[in-house]
N, C-alpha and C positions, 0 to 999 in steps of 0.2 A: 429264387436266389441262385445267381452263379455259381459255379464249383470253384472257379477259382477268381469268386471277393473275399476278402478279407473278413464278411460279416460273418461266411460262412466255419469260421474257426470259431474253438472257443476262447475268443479275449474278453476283456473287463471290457463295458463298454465307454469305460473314460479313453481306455487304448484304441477301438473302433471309433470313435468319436475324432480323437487327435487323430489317426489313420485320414480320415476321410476330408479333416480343415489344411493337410498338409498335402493332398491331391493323391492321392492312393483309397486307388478302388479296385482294378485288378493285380492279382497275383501273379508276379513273372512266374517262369516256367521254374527257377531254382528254390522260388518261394513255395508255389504251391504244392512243389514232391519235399521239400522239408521240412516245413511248418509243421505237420501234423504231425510226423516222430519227434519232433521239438521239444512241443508243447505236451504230447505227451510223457516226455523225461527218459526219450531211449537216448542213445548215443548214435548221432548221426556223422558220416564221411560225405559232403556235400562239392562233387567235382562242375566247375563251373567257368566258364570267361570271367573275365573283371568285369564293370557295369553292371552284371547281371541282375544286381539286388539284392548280395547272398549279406550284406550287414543290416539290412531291415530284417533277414531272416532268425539271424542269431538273435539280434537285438531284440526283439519282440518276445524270442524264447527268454531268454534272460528275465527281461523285466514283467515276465506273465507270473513267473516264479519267486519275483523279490519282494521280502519284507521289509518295508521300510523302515517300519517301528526299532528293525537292527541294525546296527550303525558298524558290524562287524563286514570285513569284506566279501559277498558273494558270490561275484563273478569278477574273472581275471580274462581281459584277453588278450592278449599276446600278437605284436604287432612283428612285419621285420624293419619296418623305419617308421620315424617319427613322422613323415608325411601322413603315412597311412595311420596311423594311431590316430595325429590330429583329425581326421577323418572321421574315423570311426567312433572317437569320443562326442564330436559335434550331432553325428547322426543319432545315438543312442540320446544324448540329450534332448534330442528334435521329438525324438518317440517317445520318451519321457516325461514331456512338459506337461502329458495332462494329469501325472501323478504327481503327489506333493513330498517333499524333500527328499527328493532321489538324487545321491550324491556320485558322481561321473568324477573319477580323479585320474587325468592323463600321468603318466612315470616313463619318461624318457631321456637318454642322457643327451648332454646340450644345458642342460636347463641346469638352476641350484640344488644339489642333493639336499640342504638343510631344509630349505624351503619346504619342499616335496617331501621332509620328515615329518615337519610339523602338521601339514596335512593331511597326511596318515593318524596323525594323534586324535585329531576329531573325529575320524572315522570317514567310510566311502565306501556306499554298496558296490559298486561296479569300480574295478581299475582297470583300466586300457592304456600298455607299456612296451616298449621292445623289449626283449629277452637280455641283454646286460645288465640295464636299470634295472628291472624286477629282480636278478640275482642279485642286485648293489646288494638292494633294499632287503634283501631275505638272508643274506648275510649278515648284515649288521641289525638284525633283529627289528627294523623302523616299519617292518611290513608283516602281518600275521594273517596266514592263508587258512591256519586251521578251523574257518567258517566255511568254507568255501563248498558252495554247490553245483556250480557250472565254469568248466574250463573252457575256453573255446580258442582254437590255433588260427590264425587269423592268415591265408595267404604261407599256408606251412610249407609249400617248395620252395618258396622264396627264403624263408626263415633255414633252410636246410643249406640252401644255393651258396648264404652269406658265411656258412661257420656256426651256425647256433645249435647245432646238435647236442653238443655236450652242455651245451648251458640250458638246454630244453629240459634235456633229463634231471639236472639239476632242482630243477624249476619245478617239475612235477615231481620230484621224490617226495618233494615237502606242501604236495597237496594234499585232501582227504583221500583216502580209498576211492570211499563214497561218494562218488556225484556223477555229476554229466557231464560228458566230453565231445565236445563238435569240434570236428576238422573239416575247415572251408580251402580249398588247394584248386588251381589252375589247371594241376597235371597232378597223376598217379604213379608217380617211379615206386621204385620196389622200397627206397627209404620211408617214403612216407608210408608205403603199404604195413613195411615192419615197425612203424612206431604206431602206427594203428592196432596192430596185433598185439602189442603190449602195454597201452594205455587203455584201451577201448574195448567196452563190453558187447560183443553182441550188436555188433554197431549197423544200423542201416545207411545202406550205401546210394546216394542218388545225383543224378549225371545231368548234364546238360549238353548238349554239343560244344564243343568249346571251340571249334573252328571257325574263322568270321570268315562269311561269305559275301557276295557284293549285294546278297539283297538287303543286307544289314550296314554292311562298308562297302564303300568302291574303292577298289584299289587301283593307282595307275602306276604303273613304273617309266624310268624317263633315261635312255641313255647318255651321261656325259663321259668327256676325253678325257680333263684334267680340275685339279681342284680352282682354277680359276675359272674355266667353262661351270663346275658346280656352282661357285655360289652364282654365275651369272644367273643359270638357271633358276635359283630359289628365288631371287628376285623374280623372274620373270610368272612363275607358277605366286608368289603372290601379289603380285601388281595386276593378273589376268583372272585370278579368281577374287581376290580382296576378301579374303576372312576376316570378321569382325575379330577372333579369335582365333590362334592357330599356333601349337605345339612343335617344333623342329628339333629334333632328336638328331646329337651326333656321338660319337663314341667317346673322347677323352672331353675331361674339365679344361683342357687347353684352348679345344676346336671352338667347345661351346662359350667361352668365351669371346674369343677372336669373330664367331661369327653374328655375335651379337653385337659385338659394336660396330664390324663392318655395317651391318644392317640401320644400326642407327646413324653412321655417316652418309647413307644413302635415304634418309630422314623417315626409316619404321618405327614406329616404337615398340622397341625391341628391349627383353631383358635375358636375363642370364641365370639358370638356375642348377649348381652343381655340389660336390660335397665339400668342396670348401669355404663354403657361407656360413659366417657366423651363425647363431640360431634367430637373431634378430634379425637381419639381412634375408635368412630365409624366408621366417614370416610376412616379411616386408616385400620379397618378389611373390610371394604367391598370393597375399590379399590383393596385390596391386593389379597382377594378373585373373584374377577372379574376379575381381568388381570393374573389367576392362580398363583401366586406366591405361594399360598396353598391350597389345594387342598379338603382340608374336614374344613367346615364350620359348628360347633357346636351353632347352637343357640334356644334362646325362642321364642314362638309366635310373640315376637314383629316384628321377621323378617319374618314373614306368609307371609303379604300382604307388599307388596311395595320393595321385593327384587328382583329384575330384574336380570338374569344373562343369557347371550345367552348359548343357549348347557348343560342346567344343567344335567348330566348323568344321577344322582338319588338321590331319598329322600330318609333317613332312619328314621324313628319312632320309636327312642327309647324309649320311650311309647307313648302306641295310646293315641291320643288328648283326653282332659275331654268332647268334646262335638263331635258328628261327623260332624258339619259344621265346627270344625276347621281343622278334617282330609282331609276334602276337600282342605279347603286353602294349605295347608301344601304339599299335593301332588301334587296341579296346579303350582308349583315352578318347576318341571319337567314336559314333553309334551304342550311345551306354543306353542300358535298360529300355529297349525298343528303339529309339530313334536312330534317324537316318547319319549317318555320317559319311566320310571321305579319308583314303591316305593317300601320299603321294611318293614314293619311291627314286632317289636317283642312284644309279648305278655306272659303274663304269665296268670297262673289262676286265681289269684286275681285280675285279668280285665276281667274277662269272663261277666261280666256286661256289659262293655263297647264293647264289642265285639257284644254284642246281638243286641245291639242299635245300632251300624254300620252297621250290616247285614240287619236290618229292612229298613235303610235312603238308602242303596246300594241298596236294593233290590235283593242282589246276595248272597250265601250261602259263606262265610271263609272260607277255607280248610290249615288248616297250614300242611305246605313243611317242610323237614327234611334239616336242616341246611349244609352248608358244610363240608366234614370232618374235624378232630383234625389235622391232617399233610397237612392243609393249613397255618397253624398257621407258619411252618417251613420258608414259602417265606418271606422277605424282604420289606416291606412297598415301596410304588412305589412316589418316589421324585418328588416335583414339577416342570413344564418344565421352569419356569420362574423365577425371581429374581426381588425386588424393590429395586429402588434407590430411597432416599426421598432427595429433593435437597429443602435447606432453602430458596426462593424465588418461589414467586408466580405472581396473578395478578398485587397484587398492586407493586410491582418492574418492573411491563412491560415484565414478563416472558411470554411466547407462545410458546406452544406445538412443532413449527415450529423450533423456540432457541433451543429447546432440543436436537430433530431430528438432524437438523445443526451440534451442540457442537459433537455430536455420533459419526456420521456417516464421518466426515469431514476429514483434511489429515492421513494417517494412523489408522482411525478407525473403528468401527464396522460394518458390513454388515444392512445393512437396514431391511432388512428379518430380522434379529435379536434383533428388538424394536418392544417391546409392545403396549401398550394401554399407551397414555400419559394423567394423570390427573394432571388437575393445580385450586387451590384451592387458595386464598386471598393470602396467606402468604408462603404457600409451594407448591410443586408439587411434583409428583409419576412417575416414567416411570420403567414399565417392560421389562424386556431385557430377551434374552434366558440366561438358569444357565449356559451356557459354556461359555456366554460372560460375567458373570458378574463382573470378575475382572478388564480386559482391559476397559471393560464400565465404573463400579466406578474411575480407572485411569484418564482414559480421563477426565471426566467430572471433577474432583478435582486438575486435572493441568491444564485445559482450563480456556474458561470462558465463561458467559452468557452474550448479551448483554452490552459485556465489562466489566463484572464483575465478582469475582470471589465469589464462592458461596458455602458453607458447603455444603458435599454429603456425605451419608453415605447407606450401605445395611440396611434393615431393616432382620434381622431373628426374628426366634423364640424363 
């Protein structure tokens, strides 16, 4: 047996079992140094890149340690944005499924504070929140921590970065003494060292490299003149590599805007992902972007941390980050938890400041690469392989992924291999289909029915 599978811990084996049907057999490097003080109930500081795998780490301790038969809340963990939380709520459920009624309650604001009361009322072993929501909720009495066995700070530089320190402290005033506290962090400043020193007993400390290297990423950097030479170039870096997927980071919600619809005038399919999206709209650009329905995902740091996408091709930096720990984050959206990835960097000379102070944190010399040539520009923007359909029912109508599948695929319709990734959300759901199937898919689904009903569907484009 490996040192570092999974069999070799001590879990239930219904948890070994789901481990091994959801493709996990070896332990990354952040797993296999903190699992074991997890599991066994010390208090762990686990410093690590993003990707790394450090939410199957928590997650696994968490749920090794929950009762189910109590409906009181056990573990709370603490996001700094809703992306991330969404995240880390879906993965703890993935790890959970082969336990029965283990209750996962996301608390994030955006969303209806009553709502999110009432479900509190039935109880939720595990809640995954940002730090606002959970002090709404602890304020107004709709949330009771004092069950509470394992805290865990999820991405805690970040939570510090934003403003949340005082609402942190808050937050834990009104936990137990008693339990266990895991802080999973990117970087060690002296803040999080001192919140560590004051929450955290005797805590074991375990590190990972956190710097991405090009055996893990490749990085290129590209020099442009002006911002009309940049976006030429983005274009030309993706018409010459053609990512099925691919992330473009620029600094304001202005840029990220503006350069997403240049990109779809120039026929990408291209969206737009910043902080002022409604919560519906957000939802709605990142299933679409996750289940490929488009293909270049134009956004602001907000989507840094907490945007989960398998197989991300590559990142572009449409300018390098104001900080170089945020070019870190930026580029660990590519090459997650082993695999290979790609970023692609343009700069110009009025960042040659910024470039200086990257090469120092890299410790590696820049060397900008000659762009592709001008008669790439000639090819054809490469079309997404997939298609959403957003159908007007959800949970609360009894809809299930399973309904969907069914309605599709059923007499005279669609090949199964030809259905996506099905998301179902309150009130609506998402299912992506191949684009050759996306007529006869909208057909079917708008002359059938769900559940014996019949149900507004429409394609969503651009």
């Amino acid at each position: 047996m490996s040192e570092n599978s999974f069999s070799s811990l001590e879990l239930h084996p219904d948890l070994l079992e789901n481990l091994s049907s959801l493709g996990y057999v070896s332990m990354t490097p952040i797993q296999a140094q903190s699992l074991p003080p997890i599991l066994a109930g010390q208090d762990v500081i686990a410093q690590s890149k993003t990707g790394s795998g450090k939410t199957a780490a928590f997650g696994l301790g968490l749920l090794a340690k929950l009762d189910t038969a109590n409906f009181r809340t056990q573990s709370l963990v603490l996001c700094p944005t809703r992306e991330l939380a969404d995240q880390v709520a879906k993965e703890i459920r993935r790890l959970a499924r082969a336990a029965r009624n283990v209750k996962v309650l996301t608390l994030c604001g955006g969303m209806p504070f009553r709502a999110q009361a009432v479900s509190l009322q039935h109880g939720a072993h595990v809640v995954v929140g940002t730090p606002g929501r959970i002090e709404d909720h602890l304020r107004k009495a709709t949330l009771d921590l004092s069950g509470l066995t394992t805290l865990v700070l999820d991405e805690a530089d970040r939570m510090l970065d934003m403003g949340f320190q005082d609402t942190l402290d808050i937050i834990i005033g009104q936990v137990p003494k008693t339990r266990q506290t895991l802080l999973f962090s990117a970087t060690y400043p002296e803040q999080i060292e001192a919140i560590a020193r004051r929450v955290m007993l005797e805590p074991v400390m375990t590190e990972v490299e956190s710097r991405h290297d090009n055996a893990t990423i490749r990085q290129h950097f590209y020099e442009v003149d002006d911002d009309q030479h940049r976006f030429t170039a983005l274009r030309l870096l993706l018409l010459q590599h053609r990512p099925e997927s691919a992330v473009v980071f620029c600094n304001t919600k202005r840029e990220s805007r503006s350069v997403a619809e240049d990109l779809c005038g120039h026929g990408f399919a291209a969206i737009a992902l910043h902080g002022d999206l409604e919560q519906r709209d957000r939802d709605q650009t990142l299933v679409r972007f996750a289940n490929r329905s488009a293909t270049v995902l134009v956004a602001t740091d907000v989507a840094a941390r907490g945007l989960d996408i398998d197989a991300l091709d590559a990142v572009i930096n449409y300018h390098i980050a104001r900080d170089s720990e945020i070019y870190l984050h930026r580029i660990g959206r590519t090459g997650r938890a082993g695999s290979k990835g790609v970023a692609y960097s343009l700069i110009s000379e009025k960042e040659s400041y910024k470039v200086a102070l990257l090469q120092d944190y890299l410790g590696q010399i820049i060397v900008r690469e000659p762009l592709p040539p001008l008669q790439v520009l000639k090819k054809s923007a490469a079309g997404p392989l997939m298609a959403t359909l957003l159908i007007d029912g959800g949970k609360k109508q009894k809809v299930r992924p399973g309904d969907i599948l069914g309605a599709l695929t059923g007499s005279n319709g669609i090949p199964g291999a030809q259905v996506g990734k099905i998301d179902i959300f309150d009130n609506r759901a998402y299912v992506a289909v191949h684009i050759d199937a996306a007529k006869p898919a909208l057909k079917k689904l708008t002359q059938g029915k769900l559940k014996g009903r019949s149900f507004r569907v429409r394609r969503i484009r651009d």
